[in-house]
C-alpha positions as CSV (number, residue, x, y, z in Angstrom):
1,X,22.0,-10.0,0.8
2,X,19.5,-7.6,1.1
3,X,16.3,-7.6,3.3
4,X,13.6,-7.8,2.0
5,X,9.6,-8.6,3.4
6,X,6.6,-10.5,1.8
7,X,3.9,-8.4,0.4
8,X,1.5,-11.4,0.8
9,X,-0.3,-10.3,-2.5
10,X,-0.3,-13.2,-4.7
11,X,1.8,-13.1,-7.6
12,X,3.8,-9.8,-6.6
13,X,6.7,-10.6,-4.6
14,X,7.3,-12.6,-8.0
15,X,7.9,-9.4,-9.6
16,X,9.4,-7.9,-6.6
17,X,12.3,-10.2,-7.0
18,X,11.2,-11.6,-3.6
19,X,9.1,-9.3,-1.7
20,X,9.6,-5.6,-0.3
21,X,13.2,-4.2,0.4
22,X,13.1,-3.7,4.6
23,X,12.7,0.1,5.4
24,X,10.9,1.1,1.9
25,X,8.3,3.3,1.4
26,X,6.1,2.3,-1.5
27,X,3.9,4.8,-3.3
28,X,0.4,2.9,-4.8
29,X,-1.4,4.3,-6.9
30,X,-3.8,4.0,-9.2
31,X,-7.8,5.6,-10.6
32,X,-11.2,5.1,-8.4
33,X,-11.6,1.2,-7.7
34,X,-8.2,0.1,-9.2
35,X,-7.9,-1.8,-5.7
36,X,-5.5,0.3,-3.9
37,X,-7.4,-0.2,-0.1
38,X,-7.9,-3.5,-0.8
39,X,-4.2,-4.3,-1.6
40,X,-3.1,-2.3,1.6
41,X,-5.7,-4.2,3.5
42,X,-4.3,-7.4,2.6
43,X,-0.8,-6.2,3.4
44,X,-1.4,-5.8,6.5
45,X,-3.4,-8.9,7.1
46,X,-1.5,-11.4,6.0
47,X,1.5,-9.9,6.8
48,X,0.1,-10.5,10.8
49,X,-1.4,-14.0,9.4
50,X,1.2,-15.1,7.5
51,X,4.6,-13.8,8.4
52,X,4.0,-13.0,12.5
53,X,4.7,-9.1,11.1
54,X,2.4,-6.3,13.0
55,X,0.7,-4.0,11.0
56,X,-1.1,-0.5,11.1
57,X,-3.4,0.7,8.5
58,X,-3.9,4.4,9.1
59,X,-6.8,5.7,7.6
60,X,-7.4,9.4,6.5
61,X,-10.5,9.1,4.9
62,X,-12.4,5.7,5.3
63,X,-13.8,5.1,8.4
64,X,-12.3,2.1,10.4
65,X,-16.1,0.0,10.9
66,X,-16.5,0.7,6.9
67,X,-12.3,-0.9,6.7
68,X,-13.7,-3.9,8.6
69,X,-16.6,-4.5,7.2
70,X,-14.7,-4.3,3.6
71,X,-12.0,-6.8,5.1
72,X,-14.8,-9.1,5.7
73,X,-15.8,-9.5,1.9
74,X,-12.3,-11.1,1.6
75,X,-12.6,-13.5,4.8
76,X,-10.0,-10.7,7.0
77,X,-11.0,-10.3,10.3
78,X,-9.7,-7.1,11.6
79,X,-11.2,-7.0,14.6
80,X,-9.7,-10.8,15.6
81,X,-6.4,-9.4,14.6
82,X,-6.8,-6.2,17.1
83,X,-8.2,-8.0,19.7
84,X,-4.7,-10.5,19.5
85,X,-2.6,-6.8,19.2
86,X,-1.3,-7.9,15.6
87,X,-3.1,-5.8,13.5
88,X,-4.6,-2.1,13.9
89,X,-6.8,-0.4,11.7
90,X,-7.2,3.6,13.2
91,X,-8.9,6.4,11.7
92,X,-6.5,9.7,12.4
93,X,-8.0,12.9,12.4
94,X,-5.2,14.8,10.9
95,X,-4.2,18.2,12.3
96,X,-0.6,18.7,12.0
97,X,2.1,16.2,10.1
98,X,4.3,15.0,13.4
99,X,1.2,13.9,15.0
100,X,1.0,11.5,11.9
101,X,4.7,10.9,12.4
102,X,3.8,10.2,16.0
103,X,0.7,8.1,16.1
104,X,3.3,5.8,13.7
105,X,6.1,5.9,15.9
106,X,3.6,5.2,19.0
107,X,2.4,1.4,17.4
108,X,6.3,0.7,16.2
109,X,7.3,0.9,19.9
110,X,4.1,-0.4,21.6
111,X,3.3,-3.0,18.9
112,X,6.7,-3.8,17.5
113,X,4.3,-2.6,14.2
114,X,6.8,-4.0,10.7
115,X,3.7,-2.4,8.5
116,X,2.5,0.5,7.8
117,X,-0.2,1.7,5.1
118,X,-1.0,5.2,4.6
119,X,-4.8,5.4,3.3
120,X,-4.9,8.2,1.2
121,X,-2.3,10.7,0.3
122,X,-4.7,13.1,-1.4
123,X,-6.1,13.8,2.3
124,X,-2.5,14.1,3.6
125,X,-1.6,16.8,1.0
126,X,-3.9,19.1,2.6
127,X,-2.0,19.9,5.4
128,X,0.4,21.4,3.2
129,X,0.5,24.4,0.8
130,X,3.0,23.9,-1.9
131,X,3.9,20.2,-3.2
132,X,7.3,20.8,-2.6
133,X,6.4,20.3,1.6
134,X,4.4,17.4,0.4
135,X,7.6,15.7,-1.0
136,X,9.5,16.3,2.1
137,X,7.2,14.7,4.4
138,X,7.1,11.6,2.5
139,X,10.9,12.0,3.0
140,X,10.9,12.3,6.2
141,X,8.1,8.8,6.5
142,X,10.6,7.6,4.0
143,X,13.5,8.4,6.8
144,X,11.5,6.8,9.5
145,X,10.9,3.4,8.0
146,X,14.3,2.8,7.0
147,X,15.3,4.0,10.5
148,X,13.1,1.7,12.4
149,X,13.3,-1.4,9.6
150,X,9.6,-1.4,8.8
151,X,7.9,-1.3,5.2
152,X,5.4,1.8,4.6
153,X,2.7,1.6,2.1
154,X,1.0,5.2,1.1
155,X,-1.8,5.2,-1.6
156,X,-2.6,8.1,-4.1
157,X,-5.4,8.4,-6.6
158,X,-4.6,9.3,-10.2
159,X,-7.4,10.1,-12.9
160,X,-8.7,7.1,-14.3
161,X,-6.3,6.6,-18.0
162,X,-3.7,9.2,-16.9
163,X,-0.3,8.9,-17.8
164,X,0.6,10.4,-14.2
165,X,1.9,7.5,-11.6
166,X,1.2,10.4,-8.1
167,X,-1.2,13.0,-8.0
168,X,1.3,15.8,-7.7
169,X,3.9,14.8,-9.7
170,X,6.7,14.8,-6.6
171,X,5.7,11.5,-5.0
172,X,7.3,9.2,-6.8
173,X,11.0,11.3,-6.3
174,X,10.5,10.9,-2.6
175,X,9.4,7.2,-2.3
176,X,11.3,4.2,-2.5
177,X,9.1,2.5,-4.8
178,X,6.1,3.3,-6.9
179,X,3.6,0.5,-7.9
180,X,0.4,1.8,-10.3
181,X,-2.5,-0.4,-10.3
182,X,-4.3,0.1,-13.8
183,X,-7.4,-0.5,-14.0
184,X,-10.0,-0.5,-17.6
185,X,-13.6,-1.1,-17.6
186,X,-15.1,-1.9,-20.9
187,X,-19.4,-2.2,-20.4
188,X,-19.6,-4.3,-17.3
189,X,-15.8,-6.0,-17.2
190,X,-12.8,-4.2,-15.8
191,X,-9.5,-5.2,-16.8
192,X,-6.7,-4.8,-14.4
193,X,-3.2,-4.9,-14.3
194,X,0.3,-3.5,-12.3
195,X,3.5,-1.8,-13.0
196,X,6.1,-1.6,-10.7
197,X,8.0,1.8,-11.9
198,X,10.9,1.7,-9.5
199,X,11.5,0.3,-6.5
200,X,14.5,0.6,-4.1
201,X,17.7,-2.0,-4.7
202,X,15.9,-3.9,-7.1
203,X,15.8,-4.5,-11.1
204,X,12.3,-4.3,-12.5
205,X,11.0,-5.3,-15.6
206,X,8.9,-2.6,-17.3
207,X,5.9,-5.2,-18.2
208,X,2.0,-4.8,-17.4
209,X,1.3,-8.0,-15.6
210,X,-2.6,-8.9,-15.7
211,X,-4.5,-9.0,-12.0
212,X,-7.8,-9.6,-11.0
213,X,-9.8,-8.4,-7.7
214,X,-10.8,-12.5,-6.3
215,X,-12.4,-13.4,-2.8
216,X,-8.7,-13.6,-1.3
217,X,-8.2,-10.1,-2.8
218,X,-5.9,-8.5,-5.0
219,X,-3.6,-11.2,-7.1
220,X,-1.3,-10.7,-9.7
221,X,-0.7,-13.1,-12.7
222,X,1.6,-14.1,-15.2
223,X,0.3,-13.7,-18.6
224,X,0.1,-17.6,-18.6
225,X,-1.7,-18.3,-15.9
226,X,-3.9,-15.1,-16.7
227,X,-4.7,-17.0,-19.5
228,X,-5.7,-19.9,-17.8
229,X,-8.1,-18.5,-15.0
230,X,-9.9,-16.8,-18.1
């Protein structure tokens, strides 16, 4: 029977064949605005919410008051969470790669943290020179969240109608699973959907299935009951 953890984004476990393999790392990406925060965001939150699962969202770019305040659109209160030790949102000022590694393992003894989002992977490629070191630290994240049973999230921003699914085309070898948000915009309406490419002890279907950005967040739809909220 194997392990696995809710994502607590509507709709996606159903894809997922039941949630998250435990000890995955999960590669998200997607263009400018395809949602990719927000579905980490929510990860995290109703992961502590919903599940009694601890969470980290490590920031590399966003700052954390700008996180909150985004949370807030969706009802999340960050800042509730923190204050009850469930749920962290930190801003890391990134110098060297085993301080990441570090500040992780720090919250996953203190916090017994199950959750982790990396926020965005574009920043963490600049501590290294060739992509080929950039796979083998997502390896080595890869290595710690099997080895500590926890479920790692890291984004990474593709051009907007690329065929690419990572920015440097070695992500997706090192992850356990690789998730693209699409995302369309046609005059004032964006379309949205997801593709799960791969993901770690699990048979995917290769289908688009139709999501929308609502006030609880990100949620993913069959085609019928896309139809229906139309």
């Amino acid at each position: 029977m194997i392990k696995r953890m809710k994502s607590g984004i509507p709709g996606l476990d159903r894809i997922l064949k039941g949630g998250i393999p435990v000890g995955s790392l999960i590669l998200i990406s997607g263009g400018v605005g395809a949602g990719k925060t927000i579905m980490g965001l929510q990860f995290i939150y109703n992961g502590a919410t919903k599940y009694n699962e601890n969470g980290l969202f490590l920031s590399l770019e966003e700052d954390k008051a700008k996180l909150i305040e985004e949370g807030k659109v969706f009802g999340w209160d960050f800042e509730k969470l923190e204050g009850e030790k469930k749920a962290f949102i930190v801003k890391a000022e990134l110098y060297r790669f085993d301080a990441l590694k570090n500040l992780i393992l720090d919250y996953i003894s203190s916090f017994h943290v199950k959750r982790v989002v990396i926020d965005t992977i574009t920043t963490l490629s600049l501590l290294f020179e060739r992509p080929v070191e950039l796979k083998k630290s997502i390896s080595e994240l890869a290595s710690l969240f099997r080895s500590k049973e926890c479920v790692g999230l890291i984004t990474s921003e593709i051009p907007e109608g690329s065929s690419k699914i990572s920015l440097f085309g070695v992500e997706e070898f090192a992850a356990d699973g690789v998730i693209v948000l699409h995302s369309l915009r046609s005059g004032n309406y964006v379309s949205r959907a997801v593709e799960v490419k791969k993901l770690r002890l699990t048979r995917v279907s290769s289908k688009l299935y139709p999501a929308k950005i609502t006030k609880i967040g990100y949620v993913v739809y069959s085609h019928e009951e896309f139809l229906k909220s139309m």
